[in-house]
C-alpha positions as CSV (number, residue, x, y, z in Angstrom):
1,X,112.6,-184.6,-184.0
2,X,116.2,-183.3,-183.1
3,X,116.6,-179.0,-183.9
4,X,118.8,-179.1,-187.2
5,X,115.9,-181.9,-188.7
6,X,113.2,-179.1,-187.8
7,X,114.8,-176.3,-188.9
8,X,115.5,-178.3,-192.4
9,X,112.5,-179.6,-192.5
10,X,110.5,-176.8,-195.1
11,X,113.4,-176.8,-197.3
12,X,113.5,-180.9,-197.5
13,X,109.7,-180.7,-198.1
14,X,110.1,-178.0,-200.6
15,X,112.8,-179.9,-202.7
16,X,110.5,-182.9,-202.5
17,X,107.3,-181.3,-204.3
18,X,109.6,-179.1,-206.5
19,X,110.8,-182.9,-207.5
20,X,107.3,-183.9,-207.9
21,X,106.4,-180.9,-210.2
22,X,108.9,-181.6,-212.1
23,X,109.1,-185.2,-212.6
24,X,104.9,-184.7,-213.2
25,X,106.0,-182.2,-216.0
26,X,108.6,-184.5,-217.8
27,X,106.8,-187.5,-217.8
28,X,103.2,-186.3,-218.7
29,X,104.2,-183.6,-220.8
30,X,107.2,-184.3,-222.4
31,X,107.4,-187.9,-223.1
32,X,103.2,-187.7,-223.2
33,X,103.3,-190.9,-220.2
34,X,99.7,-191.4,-218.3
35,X,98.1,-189.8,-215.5
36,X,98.1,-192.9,-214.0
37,X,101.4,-193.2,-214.5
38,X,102.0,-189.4,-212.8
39,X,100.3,-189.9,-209.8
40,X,103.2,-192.4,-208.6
41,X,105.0,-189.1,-207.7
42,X,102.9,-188.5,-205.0
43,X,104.4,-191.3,-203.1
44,X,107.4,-188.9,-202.1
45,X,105.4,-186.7,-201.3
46,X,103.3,-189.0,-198.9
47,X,106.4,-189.8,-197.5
48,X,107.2,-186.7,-196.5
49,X,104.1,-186.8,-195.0
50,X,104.6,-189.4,-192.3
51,X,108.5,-187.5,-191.7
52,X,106.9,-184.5,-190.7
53,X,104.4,-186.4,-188.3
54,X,101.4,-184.2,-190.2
55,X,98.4,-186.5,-190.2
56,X,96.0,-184.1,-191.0
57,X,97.9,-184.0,-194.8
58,X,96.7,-186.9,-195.6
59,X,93.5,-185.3,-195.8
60,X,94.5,-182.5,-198.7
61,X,96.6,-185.3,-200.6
62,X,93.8,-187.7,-201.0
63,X,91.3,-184.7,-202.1
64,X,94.0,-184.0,-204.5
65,X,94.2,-187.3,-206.0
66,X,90.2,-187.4,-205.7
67,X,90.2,-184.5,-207.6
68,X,92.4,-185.8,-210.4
69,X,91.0,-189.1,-210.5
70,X,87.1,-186.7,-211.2
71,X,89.0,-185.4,-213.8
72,X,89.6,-188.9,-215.1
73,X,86.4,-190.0,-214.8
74,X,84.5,-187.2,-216.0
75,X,86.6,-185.9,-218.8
76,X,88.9,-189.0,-219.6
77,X,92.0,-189.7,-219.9
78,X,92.2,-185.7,-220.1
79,X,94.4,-184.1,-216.9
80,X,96.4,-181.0,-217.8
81,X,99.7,-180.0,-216.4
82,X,97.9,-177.3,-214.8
83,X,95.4,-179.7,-213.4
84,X,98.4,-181.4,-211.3
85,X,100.6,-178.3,-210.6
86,X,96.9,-176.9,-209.0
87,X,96.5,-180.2,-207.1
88,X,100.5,-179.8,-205.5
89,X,99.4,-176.4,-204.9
90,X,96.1,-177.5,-202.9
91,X,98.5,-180.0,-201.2
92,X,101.1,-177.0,-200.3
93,X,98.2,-175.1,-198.2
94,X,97.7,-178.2,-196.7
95,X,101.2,-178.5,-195.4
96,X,101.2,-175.1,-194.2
97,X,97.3,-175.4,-192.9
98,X,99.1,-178.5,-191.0
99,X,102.2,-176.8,-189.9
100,X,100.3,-174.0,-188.6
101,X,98.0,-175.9,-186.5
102,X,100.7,-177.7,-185.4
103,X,102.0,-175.1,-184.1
104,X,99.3,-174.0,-182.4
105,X,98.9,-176.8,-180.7
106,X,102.7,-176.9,-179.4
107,X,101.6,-173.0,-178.5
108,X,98.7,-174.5,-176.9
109,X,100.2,-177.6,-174.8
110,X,102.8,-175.2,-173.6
111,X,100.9,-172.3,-172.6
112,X,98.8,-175.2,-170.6
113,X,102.2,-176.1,-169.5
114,X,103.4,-172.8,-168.3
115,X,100.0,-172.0,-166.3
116,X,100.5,-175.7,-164.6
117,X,103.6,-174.7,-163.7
118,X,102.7,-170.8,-162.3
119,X,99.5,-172.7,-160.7
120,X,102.0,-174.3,-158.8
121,X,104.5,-172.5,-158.2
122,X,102.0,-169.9,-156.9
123,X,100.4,-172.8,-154.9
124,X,104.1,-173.3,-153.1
125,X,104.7,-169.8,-152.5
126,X,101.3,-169.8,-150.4
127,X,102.2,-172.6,-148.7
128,X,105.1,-170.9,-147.4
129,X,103.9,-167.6,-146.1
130,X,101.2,-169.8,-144.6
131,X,103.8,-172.4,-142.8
132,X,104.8,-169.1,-141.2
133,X,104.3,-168.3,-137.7
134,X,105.0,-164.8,-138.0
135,X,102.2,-162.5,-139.2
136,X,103.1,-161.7,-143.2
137,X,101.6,-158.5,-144.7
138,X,101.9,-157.2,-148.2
139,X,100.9,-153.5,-148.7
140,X,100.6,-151.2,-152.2
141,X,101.8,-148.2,-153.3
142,X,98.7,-146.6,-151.8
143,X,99.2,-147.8,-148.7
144,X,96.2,-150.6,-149.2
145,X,96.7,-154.1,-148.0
146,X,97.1,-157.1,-151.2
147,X,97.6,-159.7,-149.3
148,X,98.2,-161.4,-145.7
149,X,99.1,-164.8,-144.1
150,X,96.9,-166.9,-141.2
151,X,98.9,-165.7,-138.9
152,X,98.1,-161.7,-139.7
153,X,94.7,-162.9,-139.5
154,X,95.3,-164.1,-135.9
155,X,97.2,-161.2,-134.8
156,X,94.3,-159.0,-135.7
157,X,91.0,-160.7,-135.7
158,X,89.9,-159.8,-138.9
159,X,89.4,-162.3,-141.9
160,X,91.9,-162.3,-144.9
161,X,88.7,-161.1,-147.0
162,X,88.3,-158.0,-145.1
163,X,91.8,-157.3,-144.6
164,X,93.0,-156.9,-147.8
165,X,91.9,-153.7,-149.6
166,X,92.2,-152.3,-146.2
167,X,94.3,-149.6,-144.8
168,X,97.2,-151.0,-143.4
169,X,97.4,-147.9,-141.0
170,X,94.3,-149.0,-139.4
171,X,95.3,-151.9,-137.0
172,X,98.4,-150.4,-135.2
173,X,98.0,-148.1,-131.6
174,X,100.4,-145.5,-132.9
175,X,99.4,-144.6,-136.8
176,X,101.9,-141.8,-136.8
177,X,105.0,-143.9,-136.2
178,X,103.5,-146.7,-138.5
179,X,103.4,-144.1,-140.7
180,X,106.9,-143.4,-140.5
181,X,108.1,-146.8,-140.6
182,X,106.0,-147.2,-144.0
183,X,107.6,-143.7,-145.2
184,X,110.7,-144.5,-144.7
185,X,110.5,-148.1,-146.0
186,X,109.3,-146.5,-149.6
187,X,112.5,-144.0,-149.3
188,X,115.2,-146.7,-148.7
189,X,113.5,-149.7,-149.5
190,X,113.8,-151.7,-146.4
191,X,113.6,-151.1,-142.5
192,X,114.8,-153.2,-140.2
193,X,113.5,-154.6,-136.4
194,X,110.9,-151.4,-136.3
195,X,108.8,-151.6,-133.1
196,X,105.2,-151.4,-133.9
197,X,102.3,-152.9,-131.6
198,X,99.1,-154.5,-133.5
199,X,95.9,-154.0,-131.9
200,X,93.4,-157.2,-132.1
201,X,89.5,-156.7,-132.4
202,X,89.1,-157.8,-128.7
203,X,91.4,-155.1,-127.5
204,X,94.4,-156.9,-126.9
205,X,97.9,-155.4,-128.0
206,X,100.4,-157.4,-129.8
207,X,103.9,-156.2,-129.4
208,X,106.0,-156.9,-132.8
209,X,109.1,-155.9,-134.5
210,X,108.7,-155.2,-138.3
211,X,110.8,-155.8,-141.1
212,X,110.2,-154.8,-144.4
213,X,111.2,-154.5,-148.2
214,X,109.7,-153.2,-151.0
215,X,109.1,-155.3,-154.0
216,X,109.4,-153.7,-158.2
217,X,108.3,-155.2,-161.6
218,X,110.1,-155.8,-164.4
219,X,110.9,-152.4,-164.8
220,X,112.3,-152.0,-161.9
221,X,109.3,-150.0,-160.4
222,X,108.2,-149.9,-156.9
223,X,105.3,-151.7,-156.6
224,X,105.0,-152.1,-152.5
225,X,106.3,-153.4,-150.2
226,X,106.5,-157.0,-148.5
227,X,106.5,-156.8,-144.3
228,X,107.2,-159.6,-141.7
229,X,106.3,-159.0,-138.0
230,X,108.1,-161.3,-135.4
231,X,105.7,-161.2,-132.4
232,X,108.2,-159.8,-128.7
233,X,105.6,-159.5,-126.6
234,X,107.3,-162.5,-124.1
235,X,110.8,-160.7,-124.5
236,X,108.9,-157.3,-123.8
237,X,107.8,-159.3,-120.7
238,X,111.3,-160.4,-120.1
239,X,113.0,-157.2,-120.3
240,X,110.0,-155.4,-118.1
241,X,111.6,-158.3,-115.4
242,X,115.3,-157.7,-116.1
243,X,114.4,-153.8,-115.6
244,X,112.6,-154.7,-112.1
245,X,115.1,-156.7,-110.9
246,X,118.0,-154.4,-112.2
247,X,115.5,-151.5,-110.4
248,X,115.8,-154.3,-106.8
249,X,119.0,-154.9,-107.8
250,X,120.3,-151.2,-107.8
251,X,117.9,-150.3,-104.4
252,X,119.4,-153.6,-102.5
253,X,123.0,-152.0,-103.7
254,X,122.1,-148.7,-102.0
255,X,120.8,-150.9,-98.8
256,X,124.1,-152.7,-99.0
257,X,126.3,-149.9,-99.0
258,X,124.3,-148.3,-95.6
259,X,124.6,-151.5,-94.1
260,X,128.5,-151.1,-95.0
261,X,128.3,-147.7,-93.9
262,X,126.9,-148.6,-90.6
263,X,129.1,-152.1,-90.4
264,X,132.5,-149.9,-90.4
265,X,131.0,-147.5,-88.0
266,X,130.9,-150.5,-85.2
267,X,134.2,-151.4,-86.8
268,X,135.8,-147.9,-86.1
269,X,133.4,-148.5,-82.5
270,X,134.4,-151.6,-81.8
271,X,139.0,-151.2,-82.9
272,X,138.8,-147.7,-80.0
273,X,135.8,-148.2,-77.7
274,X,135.6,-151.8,-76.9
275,X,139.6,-152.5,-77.1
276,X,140.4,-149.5,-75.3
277,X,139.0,-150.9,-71.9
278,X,140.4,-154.2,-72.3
279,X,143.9,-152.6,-72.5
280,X,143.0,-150.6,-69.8
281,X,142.4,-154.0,-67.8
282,X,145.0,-155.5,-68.9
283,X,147.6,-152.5,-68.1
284,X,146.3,-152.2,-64.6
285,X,146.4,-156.1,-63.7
286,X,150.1,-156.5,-65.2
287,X,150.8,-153.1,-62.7
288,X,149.3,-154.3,-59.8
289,X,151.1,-157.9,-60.3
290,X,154.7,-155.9,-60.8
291,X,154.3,-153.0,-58.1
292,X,152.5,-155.0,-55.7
293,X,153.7,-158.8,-55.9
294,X,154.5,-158.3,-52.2
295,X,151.5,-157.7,-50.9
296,X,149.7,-160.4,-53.2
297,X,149.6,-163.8,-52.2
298,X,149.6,-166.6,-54.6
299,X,145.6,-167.0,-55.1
300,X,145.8,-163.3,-56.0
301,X,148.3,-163.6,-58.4
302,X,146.4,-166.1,-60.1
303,X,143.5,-164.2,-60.2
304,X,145.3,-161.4,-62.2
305,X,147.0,-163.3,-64.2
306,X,143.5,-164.9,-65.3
307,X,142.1,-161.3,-65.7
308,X,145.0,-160.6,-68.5
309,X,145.4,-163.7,-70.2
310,X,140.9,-163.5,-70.8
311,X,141.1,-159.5,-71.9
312,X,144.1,-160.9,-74.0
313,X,141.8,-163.6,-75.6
314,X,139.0,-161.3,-76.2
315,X,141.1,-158.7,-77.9
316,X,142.3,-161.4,-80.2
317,X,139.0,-162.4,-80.8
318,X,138.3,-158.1,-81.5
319,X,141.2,-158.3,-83.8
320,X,139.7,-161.7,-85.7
321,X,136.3,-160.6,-86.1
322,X,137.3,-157.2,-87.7
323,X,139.6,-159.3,-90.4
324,X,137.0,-161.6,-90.6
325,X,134.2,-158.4,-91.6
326,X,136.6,-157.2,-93.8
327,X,136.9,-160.2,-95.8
328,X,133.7,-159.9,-96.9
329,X,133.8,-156.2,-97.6
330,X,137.5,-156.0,-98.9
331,X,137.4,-155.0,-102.6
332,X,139.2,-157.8,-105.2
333,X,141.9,-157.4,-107.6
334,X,142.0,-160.8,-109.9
335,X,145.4,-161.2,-111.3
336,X,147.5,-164.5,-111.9
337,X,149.4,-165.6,-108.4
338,X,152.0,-167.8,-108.0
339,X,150.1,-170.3,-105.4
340,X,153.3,-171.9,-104.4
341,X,155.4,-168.5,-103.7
342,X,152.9,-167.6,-101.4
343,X,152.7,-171.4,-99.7
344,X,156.5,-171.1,-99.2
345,X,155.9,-167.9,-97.7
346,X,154.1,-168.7,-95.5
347,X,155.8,-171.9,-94.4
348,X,159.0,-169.8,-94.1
349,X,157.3,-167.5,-91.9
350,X,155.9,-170.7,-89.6
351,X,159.4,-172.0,-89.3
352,X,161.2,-168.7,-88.2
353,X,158.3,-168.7,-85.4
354,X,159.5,-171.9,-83.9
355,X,163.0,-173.0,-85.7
356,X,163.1,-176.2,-83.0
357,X,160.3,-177.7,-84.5
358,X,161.1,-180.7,-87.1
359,X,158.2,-180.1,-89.8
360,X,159.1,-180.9,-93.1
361,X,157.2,-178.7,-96.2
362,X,157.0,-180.2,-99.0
363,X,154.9,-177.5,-101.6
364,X,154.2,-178.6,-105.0
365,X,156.1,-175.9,-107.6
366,X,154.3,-174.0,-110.3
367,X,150.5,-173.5,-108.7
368,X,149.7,-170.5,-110.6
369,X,145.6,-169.3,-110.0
370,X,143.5,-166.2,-111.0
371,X,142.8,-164.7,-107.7
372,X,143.2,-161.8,-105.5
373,X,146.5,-162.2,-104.1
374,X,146.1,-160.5,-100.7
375,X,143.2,-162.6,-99.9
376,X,145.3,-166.0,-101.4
377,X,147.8,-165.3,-99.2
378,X,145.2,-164.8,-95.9
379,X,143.8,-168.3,-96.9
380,X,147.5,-170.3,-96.8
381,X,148.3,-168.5,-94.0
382,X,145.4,-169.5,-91.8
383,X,145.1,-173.5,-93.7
384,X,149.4,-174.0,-93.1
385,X,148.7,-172.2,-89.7
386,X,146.4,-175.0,-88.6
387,X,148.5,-177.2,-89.8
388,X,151.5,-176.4,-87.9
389,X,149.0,-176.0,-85.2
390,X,147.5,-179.3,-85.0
391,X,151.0,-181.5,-85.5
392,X,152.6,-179.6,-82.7
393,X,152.2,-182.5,-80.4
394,X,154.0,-184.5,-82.6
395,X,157.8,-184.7,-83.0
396,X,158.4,-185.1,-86.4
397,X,155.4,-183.8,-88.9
398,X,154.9,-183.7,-92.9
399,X,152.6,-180.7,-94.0
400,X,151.8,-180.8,-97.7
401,X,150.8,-178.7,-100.3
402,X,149.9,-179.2,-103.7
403,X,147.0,-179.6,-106.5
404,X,144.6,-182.5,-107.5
405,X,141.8,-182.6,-109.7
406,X,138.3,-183.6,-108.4
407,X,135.4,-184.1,-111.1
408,X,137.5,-182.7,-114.1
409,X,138.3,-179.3,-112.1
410,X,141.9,-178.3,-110.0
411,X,141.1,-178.4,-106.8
412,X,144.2,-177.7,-104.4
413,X,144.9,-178.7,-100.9
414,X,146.8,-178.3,-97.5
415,X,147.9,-182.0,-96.2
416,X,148.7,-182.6,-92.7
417,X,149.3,-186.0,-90.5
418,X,148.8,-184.6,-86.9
419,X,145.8,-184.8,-84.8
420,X,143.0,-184.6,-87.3
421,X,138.6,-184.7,-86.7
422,X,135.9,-186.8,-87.0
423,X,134.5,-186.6,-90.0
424,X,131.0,-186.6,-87.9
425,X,132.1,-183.2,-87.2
426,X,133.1,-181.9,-90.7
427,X,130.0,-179.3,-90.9
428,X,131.1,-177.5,-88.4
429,X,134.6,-176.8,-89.3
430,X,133.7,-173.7,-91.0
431,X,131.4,-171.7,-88.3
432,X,132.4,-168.8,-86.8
433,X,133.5,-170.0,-83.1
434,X,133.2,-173.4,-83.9
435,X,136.2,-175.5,-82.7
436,X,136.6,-179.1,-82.5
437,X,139.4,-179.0,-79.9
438,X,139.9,-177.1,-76.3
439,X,141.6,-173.6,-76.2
440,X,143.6,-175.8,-73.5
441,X,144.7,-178.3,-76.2
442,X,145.4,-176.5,-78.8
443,X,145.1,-172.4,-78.7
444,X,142.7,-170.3,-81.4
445,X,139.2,-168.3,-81.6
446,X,137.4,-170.5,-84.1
447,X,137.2,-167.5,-87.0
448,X,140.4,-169.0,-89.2
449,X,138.3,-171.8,-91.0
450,X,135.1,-168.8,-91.3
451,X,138.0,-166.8,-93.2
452,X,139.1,-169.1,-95.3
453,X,135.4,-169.9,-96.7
454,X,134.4,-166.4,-97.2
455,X,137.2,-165.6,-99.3
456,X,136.8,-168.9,-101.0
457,X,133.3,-168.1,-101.5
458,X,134.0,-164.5,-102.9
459,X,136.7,-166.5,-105.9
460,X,133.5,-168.6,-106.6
461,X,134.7,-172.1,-105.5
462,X,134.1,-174.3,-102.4
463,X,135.8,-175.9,-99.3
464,X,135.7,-178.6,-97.5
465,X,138.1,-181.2,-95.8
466,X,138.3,-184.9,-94.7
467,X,140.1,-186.4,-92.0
468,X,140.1,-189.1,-89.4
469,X,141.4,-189.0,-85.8
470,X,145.1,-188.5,-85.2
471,X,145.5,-189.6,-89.1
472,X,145.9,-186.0,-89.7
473,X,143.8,-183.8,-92.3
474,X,143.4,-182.3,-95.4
475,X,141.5,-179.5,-96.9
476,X,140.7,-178.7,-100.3
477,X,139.3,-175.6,-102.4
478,X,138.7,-174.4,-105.7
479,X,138.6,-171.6,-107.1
């Protein structure tokens, strides 16, 4: 039944017996008609009945008509008007008997109803602080524990039964800062990642970060407070490692820098103690071949001039192992270089060396890099050096230099066609003192290549080259 037919319903049923009544009234006591003859007005009124869905009324109308039909039988044809107004009247407590225990059985079916639905709704609410791997704790006013989750349980190794009613002060190794962290959750109603650590039955300790709210009624009163612990005991773990190797890390530092220390102490030994005699020998062997080329004959002469060009060679390689130590040591400045200023450079620098030579440079405009520039600039100079080196022997020569990409990543590149390597070889390009040619073929110490893949190493990227004999070569790096 739609609302506006409920709510009208008393007043439709009212106007129905007041009908009734009164059509009872005319007929059987004004125009004098039979009882009979009355009792067809309870037909509305049955009616009405069956609308309102009452079938308990048919139980009051039938004892009225039974009541007026004793009448009938016992004293005739002989029914007052009071007689019928007191049987409407038993038939109007029935309708409200009805409507009453209608209603409380709508009261009934939807209290039923409502617990169903709190059953379950409680029922879900369990199921979710159970699904949760993190131990769930609620605690009262009083401090006493109302409820916990399996996991709680777990973390403690005591049963839900025995928790709850307990004192949630009693499973934590530090009571006075759990009791701080429960103070200050009652004074601003939350705390937030609060270190606690939960001690299990067996002894073991469960590191945990706690956060809490408190929960209030309808009235907006505290009632306690709701707490979630998210178990750190493997980040513990983790930072304990990150503090030990920062701890390594910081005593390896101080190792380094005596080892630096010590490195440019045989740096200062090795620029004015070692090179100091080798100019001596080289001094006194150019004298005696000027102020006594008389008295030498040509074997001698020879012999001297051997003398100066090897201290020569070994002050050079002096002078290329102290760059080559301080590549590594050097500090770094990272800033955005022009890559193909400092290839021209360079190549400008090659061709005021020898102006005869026909090399053509062709450098590829616009290279910019993040890098330290010093250091860029050591790396062109030693890759276009070799360059120019190796395609010395060859009249006309192409040296290239420009940028490709190799696996999604720049990768740039000195390009040469003069003598070149076999690739069998191409491991040992980059060795300190490793050369794939004579000194009497083409001149050098074998430290340029070692250079040039420390300081590529320090800008985080790689080197390497390919080549093929007299097909020239070209090496690559990244940065």
């Amino acid at each position: 039944m739609s609302e506006p037919t409920e709510k009208y319903k008393i007043v439709v049923v009212a106007i129905l017996l007041a009908a009734a009544a009164s059509l009872i009234y005319y007929f059987h006591t004004v125009r004098g008609t039979g009882v009979l003859f009355t009792h067809l007005f309870y037909i509305p009124i049955i009616f009405a009945t069956l609308w309102w869905k009452r079938k308990g009324l048919i139980v009051p109308i039938f004892l009225a008509l039974m009541l007026n039909l004793s009448y009938i039988y016992f004293r005739g044809d002989v029914v007052t008007y009071n007689d019928q107004i007191r049987s409407l009247m038993f038939i109007v407590i029935g309708f409200m008997v009805a409507e009453l225990s209608g209603k409380i059985a709508t009261g009934e079916k939807e209290l039923r109803k409502s617990h169903e639905e709190l059953q379950a709704t409680s029922s879900y609410a369990r199921d979710l602080i159970e699904a949760s791997l993190d131990p769930l704790v609620t605690i009262g006013h009083d401090g006493k524990i109302t409820d916990v989750n399996k996991a709680f349980e777990l973390a403690t190794g005591i049963s839900r039964e025995n928790l709850i009613g307990s004192d949630f002060l009693d499973y934590f190794t530090e009571t006075e800062k759990a009791i701080e962290g429960y103070q200050q959750t009652f004074s601003q109603g939350f705390i937030r990642d609060y270190p606690l650590s939960i001690r299990h039955t067996s002894g073991r300790i469960t590191d945990v970060i706690f956060n809490a709210t408190v929960y209030k009624n309808d009235a907006e009163e505290i009632q306690g407070a709701f707490a979630a612990a998210r178990d750190i005991t493997d980040r513990k773990k983790s930072e304990e490692r990150i503090k030990k190797l920062n701890e390594d890390l910081q005593q390896r530092a101080v190792e380094l820098a005596a080892i630096n220390e010590e490195l440019e102490a045989f740096n200062y030994s090795v620029s004015h103690d070692l090179r100091s005699p080798l100019r001596s020998i080289d001094g006194f062997s150019q004298a005696l071949l000027e102020d006594y080329t008389d008295r030498l004959d040509a074997e001698g002469k020879d012999y001297l001039t051997r003398v100066r060009a090897a201290s020569q060679k070994m002050g050079r390689l002096i002078d290329d192992l102290l760059n080559l130590s301080r590549m590594t040591r050097t500090g770094m400045r990272r800033e955005v270089v022009d890559l193909s200023a400092l290839a021209k450079a360079a190549a400008a620098e090659l061709q005021n060396r020898e102006p005869e030579r026909q090399v053509e440079f062709v450098i590829a405009e616009g290279i910019e890099v993040n890098g330290d520039k010093r250091l860029l600039m050591v790396v062109l100079e030693n890759l276009l050096g070799n360059a120019w080196k190796f395609t010395e022997k060859h009249p006309r020569a192409r040296i290239e230099c420009g940028v490709t990409q190799v696996n999604g990543k720049s990768a740039y590149f000195v390009r040469d066609d003069g003598a070149g390597f076999d690739m069998a070889y191409a491991d040992k390009l980059f060795g300190a003192f490793q050369r794939l040619h004579g000194t009497t073929e083409f001149p050098g110490t074998g430290i340029g290549l070692a250079t040039v893949q420390r300081i590529i190493h320090r800008h985080g990227g790689r080197v390497w080259a390919e080549g093929a004999v007299e097909q020239g070569a070209t090496f690559y790096f990244t940065l």
